[in-house]
N, C-alpha and C positions, 0 to 999 in steps of 0.2 A: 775597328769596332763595328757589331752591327747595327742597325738602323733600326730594325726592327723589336718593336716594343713587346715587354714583356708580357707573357700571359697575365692576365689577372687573378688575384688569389682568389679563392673561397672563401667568402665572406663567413664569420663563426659568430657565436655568441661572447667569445672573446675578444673579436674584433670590433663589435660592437662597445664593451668594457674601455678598449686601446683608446676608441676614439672618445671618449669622454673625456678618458683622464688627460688628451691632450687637445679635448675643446675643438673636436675635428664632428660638424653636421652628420647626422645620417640623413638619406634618401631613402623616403619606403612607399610605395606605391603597392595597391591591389590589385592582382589580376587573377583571371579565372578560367582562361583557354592558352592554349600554345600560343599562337599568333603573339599575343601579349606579351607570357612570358618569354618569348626570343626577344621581342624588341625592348623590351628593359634591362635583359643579359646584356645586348650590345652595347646600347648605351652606358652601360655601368652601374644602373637603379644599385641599392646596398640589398634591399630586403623587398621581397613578394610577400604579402599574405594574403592569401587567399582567403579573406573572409565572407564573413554568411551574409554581408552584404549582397552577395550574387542573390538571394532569393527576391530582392526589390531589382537589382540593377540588370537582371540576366531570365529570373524565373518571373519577373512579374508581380509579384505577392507584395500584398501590403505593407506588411513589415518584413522583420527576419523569424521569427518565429518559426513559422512553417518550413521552413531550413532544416531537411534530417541528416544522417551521416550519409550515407549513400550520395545524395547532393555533394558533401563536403569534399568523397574522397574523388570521386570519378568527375569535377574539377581541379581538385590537387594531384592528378596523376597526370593531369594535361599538364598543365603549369611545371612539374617537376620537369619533364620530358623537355622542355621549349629553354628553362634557366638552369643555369651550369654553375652560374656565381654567385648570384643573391644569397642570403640567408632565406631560405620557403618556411612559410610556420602556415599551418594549418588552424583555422578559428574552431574553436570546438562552438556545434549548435547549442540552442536550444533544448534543453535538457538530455544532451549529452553529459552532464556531470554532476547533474546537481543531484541525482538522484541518490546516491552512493560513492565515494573514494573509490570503492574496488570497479566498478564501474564506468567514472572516469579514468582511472587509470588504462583500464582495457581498450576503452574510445580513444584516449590519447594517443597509445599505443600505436594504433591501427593507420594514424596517421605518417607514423615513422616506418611499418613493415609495409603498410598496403602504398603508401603513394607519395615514399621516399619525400618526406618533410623533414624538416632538420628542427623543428622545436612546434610547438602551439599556444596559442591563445585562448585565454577565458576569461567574463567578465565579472565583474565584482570587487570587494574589498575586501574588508575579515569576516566575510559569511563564506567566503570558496579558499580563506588562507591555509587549512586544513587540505582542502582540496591539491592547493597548487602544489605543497608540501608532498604530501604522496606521491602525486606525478614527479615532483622532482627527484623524489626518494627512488625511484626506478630507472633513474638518468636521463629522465624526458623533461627538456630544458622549455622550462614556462615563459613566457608574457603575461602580464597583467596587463589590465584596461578597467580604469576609474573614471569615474566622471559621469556624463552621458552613454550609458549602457545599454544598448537598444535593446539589449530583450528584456531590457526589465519596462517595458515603452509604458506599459500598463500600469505599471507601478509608481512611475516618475508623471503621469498624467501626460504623456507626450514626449517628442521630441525638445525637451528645453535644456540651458544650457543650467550646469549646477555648480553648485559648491559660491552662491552669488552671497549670503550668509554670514558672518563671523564663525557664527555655530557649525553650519553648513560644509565651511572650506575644513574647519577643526578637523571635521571628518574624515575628508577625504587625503589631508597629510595624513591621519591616522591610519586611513589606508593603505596608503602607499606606503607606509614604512612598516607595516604591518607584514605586505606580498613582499620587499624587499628581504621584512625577514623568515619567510618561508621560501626562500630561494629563488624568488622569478629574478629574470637576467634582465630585463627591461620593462617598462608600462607606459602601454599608453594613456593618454590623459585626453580627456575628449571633452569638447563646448566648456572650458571653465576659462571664467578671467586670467586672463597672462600673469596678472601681477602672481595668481596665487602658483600659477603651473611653474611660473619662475623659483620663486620661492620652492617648491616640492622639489624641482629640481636640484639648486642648489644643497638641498638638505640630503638627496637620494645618494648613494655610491655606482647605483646603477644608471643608466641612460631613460632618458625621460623620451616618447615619443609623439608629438603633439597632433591633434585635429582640433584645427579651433581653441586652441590653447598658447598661441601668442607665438612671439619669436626667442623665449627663453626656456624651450624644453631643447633635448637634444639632438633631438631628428624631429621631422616632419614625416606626415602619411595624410596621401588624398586618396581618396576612390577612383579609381583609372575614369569611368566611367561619367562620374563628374568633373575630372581634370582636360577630357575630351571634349565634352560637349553633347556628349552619347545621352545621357539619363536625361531625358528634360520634365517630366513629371512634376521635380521639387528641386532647388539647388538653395543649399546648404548654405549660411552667411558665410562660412569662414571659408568657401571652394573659390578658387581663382579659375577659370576657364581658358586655356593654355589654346585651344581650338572648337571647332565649332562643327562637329561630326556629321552631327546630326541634322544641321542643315546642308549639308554637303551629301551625305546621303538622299535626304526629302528631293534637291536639286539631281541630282544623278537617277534619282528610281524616275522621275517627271518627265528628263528628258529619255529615258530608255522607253515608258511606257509611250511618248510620243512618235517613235521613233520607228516602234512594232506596229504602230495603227496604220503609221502613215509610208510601210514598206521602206521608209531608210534602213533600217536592220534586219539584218545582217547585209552586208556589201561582200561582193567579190573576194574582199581582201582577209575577208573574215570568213570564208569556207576553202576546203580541202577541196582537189580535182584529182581528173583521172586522165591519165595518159590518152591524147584522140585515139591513138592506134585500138588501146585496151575498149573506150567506148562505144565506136566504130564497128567493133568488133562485137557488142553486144550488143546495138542497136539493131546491128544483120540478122543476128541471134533468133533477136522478139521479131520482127517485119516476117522473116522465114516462116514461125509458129504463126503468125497470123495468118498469112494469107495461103499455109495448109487447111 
């Protein structure tokens, strides 16, 4: 018998479904360059999404707003290229879809011919179920994300967590079973009380994926970015910080920059040579031309 362990499958939106129904976590993390996505292939991450969190975590920009397609695709073509396994979903920006169904559809699209995605993401509840409906109607397999929806930041008066309400939570089941039944394959559920993400869960058919949403949805999703230690700007109550990048970076630029002032770098062992014969030979060369 071999030893050697079997390839891993490609991760679907059905497998996604498999694991629900037999109470099996997903793993889904954010990435947005290759480097990233190779190392959560290996590992085994379930699902990449490449969301418009890059325009705070990567572009610098205060929110996600400012987030276009162009951003979205030309890191989703990285991230394709680097993961083999994950399920990749591409986040549709900031007025990538609200403008129009026929529109979104097209946007959506672009993320499965331009930069080989295997499904997308968009936020809202029953103001985009119309929306997700259409994309799904063209075989482009949707995620929803309720709850805390950064682009509406303006709208929600911040970054705060929702659905804390009786009225409030009413909603947000209504939404989610709303996008369930407009065909999305999974939602995420962001900054809401556990008790209530538990409960949607429980009630969904589909896989529930949580930020800040307790330990009774069906998968979890961090931002690479805050789960390193990378972003330090803001960090989030519901992020656990797994390492600490970014002071490990600050310490390594510190000692590099001391290191160039004070002629310790580069060393010997750190530069290419030339054969004495080949420099000898050239040294003759220049001394000859001078002292013609």
């Amino acid at each position: 018998m071999s030893s050697q362990t079997a390839p891993r499958k490609k991760v679907t939106t059905l497998t996604f479904r498999e694991r629900k129904e037999h109470g099996e976590p997903i793993a889904v993390l954010t990435a947005y360059d290759y480097a990233t996505a190779l190392a959560a292939d290996r590992v085994g991450i379930d699902c990449l999404l490449v969301g418009d969190s890059l325009g705070m975590v990567v572009l610098g920009y205060e929110n996600t707003l400012a987030v276009t397609m162009d951003d979205m695709l030309h890191h989703a073509k990285a991230v394709a290229r680097g993961a083999k396994t994950p399920l990749l979903i591409g986040d549709m920006p900031f007025m990538s879809y609200q403008v129009s169904a026929q529109e979104a559809v097209r946007n959506a699209g672009r993320f499965l011919s331009e930069a080989n995605m295997d499904a997308i993401k968009l936020e809202g509840g029953r103001a985009v179920a119309a929306t997700a409906e259409a994309i799904v109607g063209v075989g482009i397999p949707v995620m929803g994300h309720i709850g805390l929806t950064p682009q509406s930041v303006n709208q929600l008066g911040g970054y705060k967590a929702q659905g804390r309400t009786a009225t409030a939570a009413r909603r947000l089941i209504d939404d989610a079973l709303t996008l369930q039944d407009a065909g999305c394959f999974a939602i995420v559920l962001e900054a809401i009380p556990d008790r209530l993400a538990e409960l949607i869960s429980r009630r969904l058919l589909i896989p529930t994926i949580g930020i800040g949403a307790g330990a009774g949805c069906d998968g979890q999703v961090l931002v690479t970015h805050d789960l390193l230690g990378i972003f330090d700007r803001f960090t989030p109550k519901f992020v656990k910080k797994y390492a600490n990048i970014n002071g490990e970076m600050l310490r390594a630029f510190t000692e590099y920059k001391n290191e160039v002032l004070s002629h310790q770098f580069p060393t010997h062992e750190h530069t290419y040579s030339m054969p004495d014969e080949e420099w000898h030979e050239l040294v003759s060369e220049f001394e000859e031309k001078e002292l013609a």
